[in-house]
ChimeraX commands (.cxc) that place a marker at each C-alpha (Angstrom):
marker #1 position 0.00,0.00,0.00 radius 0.5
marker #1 position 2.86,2.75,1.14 radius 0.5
marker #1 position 4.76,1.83,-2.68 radius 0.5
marker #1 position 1.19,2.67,-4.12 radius 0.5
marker #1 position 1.71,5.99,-2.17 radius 0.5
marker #1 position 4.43,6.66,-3.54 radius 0.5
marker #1 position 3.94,6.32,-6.82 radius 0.5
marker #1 position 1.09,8.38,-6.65 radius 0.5
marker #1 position 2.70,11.70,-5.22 radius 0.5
marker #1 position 4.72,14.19,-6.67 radius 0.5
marker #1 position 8.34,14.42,-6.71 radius 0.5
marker #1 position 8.43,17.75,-4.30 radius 0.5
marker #1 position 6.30,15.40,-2.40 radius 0.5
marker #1 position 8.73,12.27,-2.40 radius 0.5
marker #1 position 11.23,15.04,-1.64 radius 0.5
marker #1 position 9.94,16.18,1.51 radius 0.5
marker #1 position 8.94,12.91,2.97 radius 0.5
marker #1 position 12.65,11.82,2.69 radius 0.5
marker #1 position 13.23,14.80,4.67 radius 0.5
marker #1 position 11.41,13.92,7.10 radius 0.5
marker #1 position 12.42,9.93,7.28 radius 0.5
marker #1 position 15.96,11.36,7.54 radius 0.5
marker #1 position 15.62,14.09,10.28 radius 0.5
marker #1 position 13.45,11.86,12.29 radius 0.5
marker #1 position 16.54,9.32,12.14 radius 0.5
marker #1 position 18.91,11.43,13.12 radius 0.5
marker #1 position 16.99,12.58,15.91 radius 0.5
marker #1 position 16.07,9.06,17.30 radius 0.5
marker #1 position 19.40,7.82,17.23 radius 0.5
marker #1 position 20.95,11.21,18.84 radius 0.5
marker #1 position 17.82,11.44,21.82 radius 0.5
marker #1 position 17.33,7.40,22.37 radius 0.5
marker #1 position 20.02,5.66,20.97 radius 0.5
marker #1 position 19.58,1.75,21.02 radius 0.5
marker #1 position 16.74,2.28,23.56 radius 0.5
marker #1 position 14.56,2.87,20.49 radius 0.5
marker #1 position 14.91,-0.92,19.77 radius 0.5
marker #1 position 13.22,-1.65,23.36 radius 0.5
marker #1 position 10.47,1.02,22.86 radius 0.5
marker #1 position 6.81,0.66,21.22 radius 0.5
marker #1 position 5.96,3.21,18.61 radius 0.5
marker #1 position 2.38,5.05,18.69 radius 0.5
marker #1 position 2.59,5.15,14.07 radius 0.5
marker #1 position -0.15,6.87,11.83 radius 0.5
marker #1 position -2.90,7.72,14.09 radius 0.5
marker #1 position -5.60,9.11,12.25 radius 0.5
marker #1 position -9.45,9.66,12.41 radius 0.5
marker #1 position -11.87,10.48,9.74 radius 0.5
marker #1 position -13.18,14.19,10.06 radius 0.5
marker #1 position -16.79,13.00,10.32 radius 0.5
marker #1 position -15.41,10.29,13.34 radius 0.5
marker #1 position -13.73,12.83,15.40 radius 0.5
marker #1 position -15.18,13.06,19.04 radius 0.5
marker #1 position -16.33,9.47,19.13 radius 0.5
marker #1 position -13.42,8.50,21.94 radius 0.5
marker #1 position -11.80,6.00,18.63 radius 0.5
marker #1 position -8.19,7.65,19.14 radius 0.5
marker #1 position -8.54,7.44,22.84 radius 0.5
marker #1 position -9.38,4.27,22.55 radius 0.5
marker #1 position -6.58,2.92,20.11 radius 0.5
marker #1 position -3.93,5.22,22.70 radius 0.5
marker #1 position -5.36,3.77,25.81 radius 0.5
marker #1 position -4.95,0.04,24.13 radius 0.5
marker #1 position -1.16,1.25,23.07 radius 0.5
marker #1 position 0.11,2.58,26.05 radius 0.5
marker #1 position -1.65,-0.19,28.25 radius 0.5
marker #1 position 0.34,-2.71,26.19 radius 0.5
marker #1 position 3.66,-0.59,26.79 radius 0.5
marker #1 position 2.91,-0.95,30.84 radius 0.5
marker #1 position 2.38,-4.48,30.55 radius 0.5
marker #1 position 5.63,-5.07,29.26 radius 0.5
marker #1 position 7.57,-1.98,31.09 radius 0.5
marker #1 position 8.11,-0.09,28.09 radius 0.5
marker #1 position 8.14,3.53,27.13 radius 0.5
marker #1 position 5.95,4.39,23.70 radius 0.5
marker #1 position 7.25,7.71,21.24 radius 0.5
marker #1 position 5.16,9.07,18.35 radius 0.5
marker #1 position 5.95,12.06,15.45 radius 0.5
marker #1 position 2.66,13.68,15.90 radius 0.5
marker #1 position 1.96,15.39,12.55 radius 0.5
marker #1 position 0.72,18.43,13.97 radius 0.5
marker #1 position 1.29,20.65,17.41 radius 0.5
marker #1 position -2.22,21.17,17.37 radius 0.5
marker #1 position -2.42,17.54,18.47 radius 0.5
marker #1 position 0.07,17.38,21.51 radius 0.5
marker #1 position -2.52,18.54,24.22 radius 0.5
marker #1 position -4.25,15.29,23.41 radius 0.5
marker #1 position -1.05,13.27,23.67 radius 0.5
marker #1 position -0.42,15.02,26.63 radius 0.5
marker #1 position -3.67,13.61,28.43 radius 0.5
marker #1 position -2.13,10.19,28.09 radius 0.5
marker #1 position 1.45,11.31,29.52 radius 0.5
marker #1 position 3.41,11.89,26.94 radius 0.5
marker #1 position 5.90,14.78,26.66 radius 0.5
marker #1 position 7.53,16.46,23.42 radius 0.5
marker #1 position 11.03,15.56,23.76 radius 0.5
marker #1 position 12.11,17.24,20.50 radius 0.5
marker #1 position 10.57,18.04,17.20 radius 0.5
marker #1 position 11.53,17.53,13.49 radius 0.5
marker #1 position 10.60,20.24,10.81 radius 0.5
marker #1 position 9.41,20.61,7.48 radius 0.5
marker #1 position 10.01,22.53,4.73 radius 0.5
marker #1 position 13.41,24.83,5.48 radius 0.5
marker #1 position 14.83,23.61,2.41 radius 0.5
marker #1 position 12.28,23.83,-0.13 radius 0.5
marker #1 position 12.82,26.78,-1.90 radius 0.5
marker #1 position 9.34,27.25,-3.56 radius 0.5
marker #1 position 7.58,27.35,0.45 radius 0.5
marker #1 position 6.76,30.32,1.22 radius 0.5
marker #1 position 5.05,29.38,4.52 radius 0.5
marker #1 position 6.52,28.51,8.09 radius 0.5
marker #1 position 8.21,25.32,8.17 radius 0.5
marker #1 position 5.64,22.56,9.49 radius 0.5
marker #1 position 6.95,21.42,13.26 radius 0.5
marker #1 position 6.27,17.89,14.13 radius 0.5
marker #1 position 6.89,16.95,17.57 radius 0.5
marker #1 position 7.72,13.79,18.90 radius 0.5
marker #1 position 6.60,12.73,21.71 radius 0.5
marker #1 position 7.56,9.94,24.93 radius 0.5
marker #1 position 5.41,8.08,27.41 radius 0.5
marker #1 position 7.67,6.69,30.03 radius 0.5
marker link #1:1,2 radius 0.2
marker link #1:2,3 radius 0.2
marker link #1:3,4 radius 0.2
marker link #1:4,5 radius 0.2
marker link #1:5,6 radius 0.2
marker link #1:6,7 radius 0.2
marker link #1:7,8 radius 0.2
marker link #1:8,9 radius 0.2
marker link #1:9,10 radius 0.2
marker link #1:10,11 radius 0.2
marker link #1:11,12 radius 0.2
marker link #1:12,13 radius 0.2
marker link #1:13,14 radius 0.2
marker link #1:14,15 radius 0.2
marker link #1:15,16 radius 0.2
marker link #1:16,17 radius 0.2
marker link #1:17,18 radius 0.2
marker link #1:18,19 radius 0.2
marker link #1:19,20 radius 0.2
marker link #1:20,21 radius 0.2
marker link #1:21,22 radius 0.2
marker link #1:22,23 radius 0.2
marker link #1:23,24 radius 0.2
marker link #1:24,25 radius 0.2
marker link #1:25,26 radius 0.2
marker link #1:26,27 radius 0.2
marker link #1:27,28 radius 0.2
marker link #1:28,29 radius 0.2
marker link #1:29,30 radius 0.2
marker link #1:30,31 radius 0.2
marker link #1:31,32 radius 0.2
marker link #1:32,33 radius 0.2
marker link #1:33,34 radius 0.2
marker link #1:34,35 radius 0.2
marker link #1:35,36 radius 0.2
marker link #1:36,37 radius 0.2
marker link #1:37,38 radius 0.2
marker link #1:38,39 radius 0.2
marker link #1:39,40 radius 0.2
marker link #1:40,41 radius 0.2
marker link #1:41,42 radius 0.2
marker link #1:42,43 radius 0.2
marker link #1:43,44 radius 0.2
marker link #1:44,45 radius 0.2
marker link #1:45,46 radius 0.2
marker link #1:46,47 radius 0.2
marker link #1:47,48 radius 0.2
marker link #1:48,49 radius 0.2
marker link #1:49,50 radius 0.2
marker link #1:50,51 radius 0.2
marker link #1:51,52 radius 0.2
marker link #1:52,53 radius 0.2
marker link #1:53,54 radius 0.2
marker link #1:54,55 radius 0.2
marker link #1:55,56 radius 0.2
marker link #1:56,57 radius 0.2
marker link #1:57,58 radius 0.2
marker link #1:58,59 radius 0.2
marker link #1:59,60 radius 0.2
marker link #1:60,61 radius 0.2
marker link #1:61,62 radius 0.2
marker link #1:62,63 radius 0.2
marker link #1:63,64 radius 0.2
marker link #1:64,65 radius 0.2
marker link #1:65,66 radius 0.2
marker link #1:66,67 radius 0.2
marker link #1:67,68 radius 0.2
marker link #1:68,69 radius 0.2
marker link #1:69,70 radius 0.2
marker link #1:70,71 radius 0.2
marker link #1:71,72 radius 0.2
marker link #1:72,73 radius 0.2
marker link #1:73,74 radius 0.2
marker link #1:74,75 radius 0.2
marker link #1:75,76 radius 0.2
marker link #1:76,77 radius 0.2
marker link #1:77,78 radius 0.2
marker link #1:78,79 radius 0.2
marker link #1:79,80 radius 0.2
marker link #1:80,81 radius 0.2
marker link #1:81,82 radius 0.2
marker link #1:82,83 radius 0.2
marker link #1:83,84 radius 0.2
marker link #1:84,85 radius 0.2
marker link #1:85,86 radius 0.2
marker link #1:86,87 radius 0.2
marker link #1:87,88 radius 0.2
marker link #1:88,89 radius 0.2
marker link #1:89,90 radius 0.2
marker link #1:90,91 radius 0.2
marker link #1:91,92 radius 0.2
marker link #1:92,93 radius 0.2
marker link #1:93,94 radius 0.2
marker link #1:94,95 radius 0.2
marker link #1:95,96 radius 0.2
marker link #1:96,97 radius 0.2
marker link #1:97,98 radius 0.2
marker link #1:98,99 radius 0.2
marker link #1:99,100 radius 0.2
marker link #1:100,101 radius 0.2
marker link #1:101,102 radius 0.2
marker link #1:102,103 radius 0.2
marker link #1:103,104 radius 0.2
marker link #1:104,105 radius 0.2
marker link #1:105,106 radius 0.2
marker link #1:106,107 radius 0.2
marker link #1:107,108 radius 0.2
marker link #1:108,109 radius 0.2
marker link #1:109,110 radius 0.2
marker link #1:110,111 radius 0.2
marker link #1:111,112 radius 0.2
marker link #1:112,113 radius 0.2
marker link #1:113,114 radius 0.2
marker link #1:114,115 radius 0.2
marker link #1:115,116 radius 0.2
marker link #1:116,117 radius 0.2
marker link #1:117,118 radius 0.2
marker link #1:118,119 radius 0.2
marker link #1:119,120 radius 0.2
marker link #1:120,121 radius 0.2
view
């Protein structure tokens, strides 16, 4: 499904997600080193506009970091937007860092997009 993806977006596009995929490891292995390997990762959390209030994300989070305690281990995410991290937040994770967007793309003409990433100890 994710090769589909990438077939079907633009080359700015395949650009910037490399970006990202790079900066994000770089930043794992400088804040966690090796502990990464013993962590579980929060990935791709998403609900459908029409969805949203329904307690689904909660739900799939609680689930997550339930698993994490059972087995004594921390969870990280990239959250995709700031706007998100109060919601995070209710669940105990803290932004530890954060990995931005769109600095090098000459044609942007916007801020660059901030993703933080987030730890649940």
């Amino acid at each position: 499904m994710l090769g589909l993806f990438t077939r079907l977006i633009s080359a700015e596009q395949r650009k910037r997600r490399e970006e990202g995929n790079d900066k994000l490891e770089a930043f794992i292995k400088n804040k966690f080193g090796d502990k990464i390997n013993e962590m579980l990762r929060l990935h791709l959390l998403a609900t459908a506009p029409d969805k949203c209030g329904h307690g689904y994300a909660k739900k799939l989070v609680e689930v997550v970091t339930a698993q994490a305690d059972n087995e004594c281990r921390s969870t990280w995410l990239l959250s995709s937007n700031v706007a998100n991290t109060k919601f995070y937040e209710r669940f105990g994770f803290i932004t530890v860092g954060e990995v931005s967007l769109g600095e090098s793309n000459p044609t942007w003409t916007d801020a660059p997009i901030i993703m933080p990433v987030m730890v649940r100890e």
